[in-house]
C-alpha positions as CSV (number, residue, x, y, z in Angstrom):
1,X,19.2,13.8,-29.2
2,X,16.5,12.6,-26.2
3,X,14.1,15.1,-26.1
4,X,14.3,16.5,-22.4
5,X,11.2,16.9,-20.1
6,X,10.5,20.5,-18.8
7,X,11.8,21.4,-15.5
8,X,7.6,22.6,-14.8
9,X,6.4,18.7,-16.1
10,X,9.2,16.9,-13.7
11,X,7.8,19.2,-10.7
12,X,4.3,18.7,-11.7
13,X,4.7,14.9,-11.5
14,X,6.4,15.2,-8.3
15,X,4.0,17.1,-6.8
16,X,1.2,14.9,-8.3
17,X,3.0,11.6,-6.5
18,X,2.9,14.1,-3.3
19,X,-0.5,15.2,-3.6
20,X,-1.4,11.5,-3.6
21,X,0.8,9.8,-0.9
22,X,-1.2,13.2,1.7
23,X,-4.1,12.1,0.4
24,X,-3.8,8.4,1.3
25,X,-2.1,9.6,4.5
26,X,-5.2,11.4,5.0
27,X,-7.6,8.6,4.4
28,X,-6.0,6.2,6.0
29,X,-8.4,6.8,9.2
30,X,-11.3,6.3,7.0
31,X,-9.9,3.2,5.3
32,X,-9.5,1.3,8.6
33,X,-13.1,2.1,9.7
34,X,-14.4,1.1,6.5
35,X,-11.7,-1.7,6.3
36,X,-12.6,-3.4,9.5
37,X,-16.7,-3.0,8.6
38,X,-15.2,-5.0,5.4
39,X,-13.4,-7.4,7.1
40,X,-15.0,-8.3,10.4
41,X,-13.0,-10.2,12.8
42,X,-14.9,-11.2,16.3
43,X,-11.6,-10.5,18.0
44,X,-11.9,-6.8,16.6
45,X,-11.6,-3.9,18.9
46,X,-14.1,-1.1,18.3
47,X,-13.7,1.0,15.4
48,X,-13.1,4.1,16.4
49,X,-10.1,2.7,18.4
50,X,-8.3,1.8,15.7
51,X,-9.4,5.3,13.9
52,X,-8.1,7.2,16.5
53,X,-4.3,5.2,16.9
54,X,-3.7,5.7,13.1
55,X,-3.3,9.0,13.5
56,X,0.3,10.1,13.2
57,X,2.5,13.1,13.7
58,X,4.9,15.2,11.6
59,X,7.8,12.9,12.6
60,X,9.2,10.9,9.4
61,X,10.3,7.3,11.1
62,X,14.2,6.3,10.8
63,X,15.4,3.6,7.9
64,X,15.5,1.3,11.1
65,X,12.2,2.4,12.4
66,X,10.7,1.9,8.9
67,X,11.6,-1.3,8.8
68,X,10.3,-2.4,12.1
69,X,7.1,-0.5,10.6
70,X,6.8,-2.8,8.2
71,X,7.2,-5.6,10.0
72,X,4.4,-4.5,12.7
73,X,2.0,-3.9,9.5
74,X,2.7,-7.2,8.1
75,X,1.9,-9.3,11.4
76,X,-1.6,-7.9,11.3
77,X,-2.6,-5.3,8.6
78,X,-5.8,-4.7,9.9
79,X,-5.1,-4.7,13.4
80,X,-4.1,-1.6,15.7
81,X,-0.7,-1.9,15.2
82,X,-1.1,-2.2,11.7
83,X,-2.9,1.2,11.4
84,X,-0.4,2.9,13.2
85,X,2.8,1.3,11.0
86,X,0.7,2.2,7.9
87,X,0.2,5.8,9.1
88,X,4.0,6.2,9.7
89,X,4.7,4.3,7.1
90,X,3.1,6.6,4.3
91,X,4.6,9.8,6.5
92,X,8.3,7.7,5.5
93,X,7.4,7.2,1.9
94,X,6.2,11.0,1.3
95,X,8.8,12.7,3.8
96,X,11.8,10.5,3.6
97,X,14.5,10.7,1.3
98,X,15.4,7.5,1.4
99,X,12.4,5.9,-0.4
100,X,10.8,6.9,-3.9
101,X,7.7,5.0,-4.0
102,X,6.3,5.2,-8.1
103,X,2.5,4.6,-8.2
104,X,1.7,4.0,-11.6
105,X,-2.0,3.4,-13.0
106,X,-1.0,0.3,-15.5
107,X,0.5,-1.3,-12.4
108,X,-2.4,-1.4,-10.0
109,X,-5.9,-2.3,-12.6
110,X,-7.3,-3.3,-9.2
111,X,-7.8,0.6,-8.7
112,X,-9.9,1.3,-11.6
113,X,-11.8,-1.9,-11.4
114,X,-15.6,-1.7,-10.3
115,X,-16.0,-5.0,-9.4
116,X,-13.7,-4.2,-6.2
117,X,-15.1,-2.9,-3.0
118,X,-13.5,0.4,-1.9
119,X,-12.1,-0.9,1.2
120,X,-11.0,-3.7,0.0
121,X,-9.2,-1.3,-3.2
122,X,-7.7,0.8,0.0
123,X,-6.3,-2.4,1.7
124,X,-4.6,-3.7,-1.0
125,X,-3.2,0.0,-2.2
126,X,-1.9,0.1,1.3
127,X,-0.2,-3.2,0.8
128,X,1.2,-2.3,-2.6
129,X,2.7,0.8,-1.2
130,X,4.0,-1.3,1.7
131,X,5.8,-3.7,-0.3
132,X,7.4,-1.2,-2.5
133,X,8.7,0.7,0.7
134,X,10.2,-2.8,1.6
135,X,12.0,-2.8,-1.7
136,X,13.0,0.4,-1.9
137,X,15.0,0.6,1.4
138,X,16.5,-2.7,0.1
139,X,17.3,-1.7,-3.7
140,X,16.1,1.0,-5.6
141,X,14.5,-0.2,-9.2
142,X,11.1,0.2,-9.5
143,X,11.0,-3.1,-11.4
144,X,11.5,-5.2,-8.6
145,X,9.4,-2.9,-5.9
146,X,6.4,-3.4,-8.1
147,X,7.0,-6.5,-7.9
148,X,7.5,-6.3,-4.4
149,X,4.1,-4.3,-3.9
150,X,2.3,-7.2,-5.9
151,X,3.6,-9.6,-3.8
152,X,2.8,-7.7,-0.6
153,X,-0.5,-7.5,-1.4
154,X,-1.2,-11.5,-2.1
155,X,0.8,-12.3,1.2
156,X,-1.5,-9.9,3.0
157,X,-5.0,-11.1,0.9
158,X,-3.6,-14.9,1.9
159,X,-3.4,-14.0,5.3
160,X,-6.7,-12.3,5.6
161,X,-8.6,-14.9,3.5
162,X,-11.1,-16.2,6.1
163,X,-12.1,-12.4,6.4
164,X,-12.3,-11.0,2.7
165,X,-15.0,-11.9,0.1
166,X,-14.2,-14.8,-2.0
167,X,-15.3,-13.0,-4.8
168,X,-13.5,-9.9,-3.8
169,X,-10.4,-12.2,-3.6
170,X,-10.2,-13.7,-6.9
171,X,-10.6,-9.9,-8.7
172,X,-7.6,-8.5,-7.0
173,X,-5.8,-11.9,-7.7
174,X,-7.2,-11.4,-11.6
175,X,-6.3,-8.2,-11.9
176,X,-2.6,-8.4,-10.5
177,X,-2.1,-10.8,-13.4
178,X,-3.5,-8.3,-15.7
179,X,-0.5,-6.3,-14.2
180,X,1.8,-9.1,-14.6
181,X,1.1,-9.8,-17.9
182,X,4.7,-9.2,-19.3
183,X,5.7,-12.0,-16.6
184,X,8.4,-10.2,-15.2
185,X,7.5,-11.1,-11.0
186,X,7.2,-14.1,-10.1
187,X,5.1,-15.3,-7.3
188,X,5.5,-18.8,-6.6
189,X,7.0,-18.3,-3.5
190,X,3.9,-16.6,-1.8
């Protein structure tokens, strides 16, 4: 017979995930202002623009709206629009029923690395969360979505490459083959 997880343990974890996903939400102003400090760009409008349009409201986005989300985020993470998609976006994965995004330590060694920057650790968080979203609304298995969050965020590092560290680069690349060490996602087409 399995042995069976306490009803209080399953709730705790749930409202652990929760707890999380608010905090990011929370951040996420912060991250852009220290993300775009971290990533200048000369086209860059000023910061507390971008602060102030990643704010969000209570309303959780539709499964069609989500996906146009993502879509916005991934044409320019760091740009306005990007903020704003991300904003709604984490509102989706925290409110929505429709998406169970699993965060889990062992996947994401970028996050307990010291060697990364902490914008830089908030940009690629954002991305892994945005991949798994992506996957999720597609097919739920949390194999293939953190594979899908690993390969968000080396489509988003290769598109912001001119702006991010060199060194800063090759860590998160190092450590999301740390991740990958049981070779289950495979990259090659990114």
């Amino acid at each position: 017979m399995k042995p069976v997880k306490p009803m209080t343990s399953v709730l705790c974890e749930n409202m652990v995930m929760r707890i999380f996903l608010l905090t990011l939400f929370l951040l996420t102003p912060a991250f852009y202002a220290q993300a775009n400090t971290e990533l200048p760009d000369k086209s860059q409008k000023p910061i507390e623009r971008v602060v102030l349009q990643s704010q969000t409201t209570d309303e959780v986005p539709s499964i069609d709206q989500a996906h146009s989300l993502i879509a916005d985020y991934r044409a320019d993470p760091v740009s306005d629009a990007g903020a704003r998609a991300l904003s709604k976006l984490i509102t989706f994965a925290e409110k929505s029923d429709s998406v169970k995004v699993v965060l889990k330590m062992k996947d994401m060694p970028w996050r307990e690395d010291d060697r990364v920057t902490v914008g830089i650790n908030k940009f690629v968080l954002a991305a892994y969360i945005i991949g798994s979203i992506d996957s999720e609304l597609k097919e739920s298995s949390y194999e293939k979505a953190r594979c899908s969050g690993m390969s968000e965020i080396i489509s988003s590092l290769n598109k912001l490459k001119d702006r991010i560290d060199e060194v800063q680069y090759d860590i998160v690349l190092e450590d999301i083959n740390k991740a990958n060490n049981d070779g289950k996602c495979d990259f090659s087409g990114i």
